[in-house]
C-alpha positions, 0 to 999 in steps of 0.5 A: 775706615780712616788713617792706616788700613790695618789687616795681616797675613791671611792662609790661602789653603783652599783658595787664594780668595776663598780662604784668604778673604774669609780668614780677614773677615775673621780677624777683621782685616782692612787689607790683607798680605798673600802667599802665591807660592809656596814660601819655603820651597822653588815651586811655582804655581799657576792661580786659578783666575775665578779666585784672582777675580774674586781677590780683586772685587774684594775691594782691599788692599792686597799685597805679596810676600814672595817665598823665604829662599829668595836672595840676590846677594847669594854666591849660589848660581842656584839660588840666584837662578831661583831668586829671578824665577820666583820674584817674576812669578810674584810680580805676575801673580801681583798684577793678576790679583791687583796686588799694590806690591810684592814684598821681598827680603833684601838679602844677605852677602853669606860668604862674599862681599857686600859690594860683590853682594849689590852688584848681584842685586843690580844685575839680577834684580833690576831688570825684573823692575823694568818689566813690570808694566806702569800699572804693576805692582811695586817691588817692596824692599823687606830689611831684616833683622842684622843677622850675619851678613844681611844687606839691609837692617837699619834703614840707612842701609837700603841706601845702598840697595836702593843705588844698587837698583839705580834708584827705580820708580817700581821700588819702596819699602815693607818696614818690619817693626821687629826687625827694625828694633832688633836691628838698632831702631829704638823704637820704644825710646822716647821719639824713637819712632819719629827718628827712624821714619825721619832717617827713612824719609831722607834715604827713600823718600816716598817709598814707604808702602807698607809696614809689618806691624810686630812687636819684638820679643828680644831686645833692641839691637839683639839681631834675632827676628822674633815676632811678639803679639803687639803690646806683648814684647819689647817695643810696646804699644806707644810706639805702634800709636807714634807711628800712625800719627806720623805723617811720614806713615800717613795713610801705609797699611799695616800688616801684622805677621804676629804668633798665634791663630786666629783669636790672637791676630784678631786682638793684635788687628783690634788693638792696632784699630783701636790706637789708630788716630 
């Protein structure tokens, strides 16, 4: 394997390795993308250390998506509460499965201010960062799509963000190539690709550690986080070739979080290998 290791978001019913690594067998997988929680609720479990052995002999990249809910722009007590639990229990989980990073979506302001927003983030999720051990997993910023008051879109936004976070050394970057399309990122025009990790590598140079390779089904600029197959939707396959020459994505893993099951993520994994330089 040379360039981007390329591989996707593997189900993990029936044992974190067990099913993880058997699902990325089948679909051809380079690296691999883990639940250790469940993603759309608070609840917290405890892994079984066989499995995490197993994950880490495998011998792969292997990241972290922690679960849907969290945010630390939100007014809610309660979800900020569950916001802190649920990224420390990522952060372990990581570091016991030898997890590269852990992914998190930045977040929205919902009813206030985006200030009042990133003060939230600095004070809620700074402190996770210092307790992760020099030889953790990285924390990896997620912007979304630019639906109603996220706090990361465009890739100038995790400016901010990241001056909120006081520039941490355990932060990058998981770039989502539908949401950056849909937030303004034309990334099927002509040097589109090339303008946005340029204007990545000025507000977080070095922190790109990771992409979700999706194409989009809307749009650019339509603010709506739709997952195509890739070649299938909006931005196309010259763009996904553009990105793995550029050296600003030298060496990133891609990730696909693309529609359909097995069959159809072993063609999107094909076709990413098979622009791959």
């Amino acid at each position: 394997m040379t360039g981007n290791p390329i591989g996707g978001h593997v189900p993990v019913a029936g044992g974190l390795a067990t099913a993880g690594l058997k699902y990325a067998a089948e679909i051809g997988a380079e690296m691999v993308q883990v639940f250790v929680s469940n993603p759309r609720g608070w609840a917290l479990g405890e892994g079984d250390p066989r499995e995490d052995a197993k994950l880490r002999e495998a011998g792969m990249p292997v990241f972290v998506h922690v679960n849907y809910l969290v945010n630390f722009g939100s007014p809610t007590e309660a979800t900020l509460t569950g916001s802190v639990a649920v990224v420390r229990h990522g952060l372990r989980r990581g570091a016991e499965i030898g997890a590269a990073g852990v992914v998190v979506h930045t977040g929205s302001a919902v009813s206030q201010t985006r200030e009042a927003a990133l003060r939230q983030v600095h004070d809620h999720l700074l402190p996770l960062l210092d307790e992760i051990p020099e030889d953790g997993p990285d924390l990896l910023l997620e912007p979304m799509a630019g639906q109603g008051q996220m706090l990361c879109a465009t890739v100038q936004d995790l400016g901010p963000y990241l001056e909120a976070l006081e520039s941490h050394p355990k932060v990058g970057v998981c770039l989502d190539t539908c949401h950056a399309f849909a937030a303004g990122h034309d990334l099927a025009a002509p040097g589109g690709v090339a303008r946005m990790l340029e204007e990545l590598h000025q507000v977080a140079p070095g922190r790109l550690k990771m992409f979700h390779a999706n194409d989009c089904k809307d749009a650019c600029g339509s603010k709506r986080d739709r997952h195509e197959n890739i070649g299938a939707g909006q931005i196309g396959e010259r763009a996904f070739t553009e990105l793995m020459r550029h050296p600003v994505a030298d060496g990133v893993p891609l990730c696909i979080e693309t529609p359909g099951k097995a069959d159809k993520h072993r063609e999107d994994i094909a076709l990413l290998k098979k622009l791959r330089p």
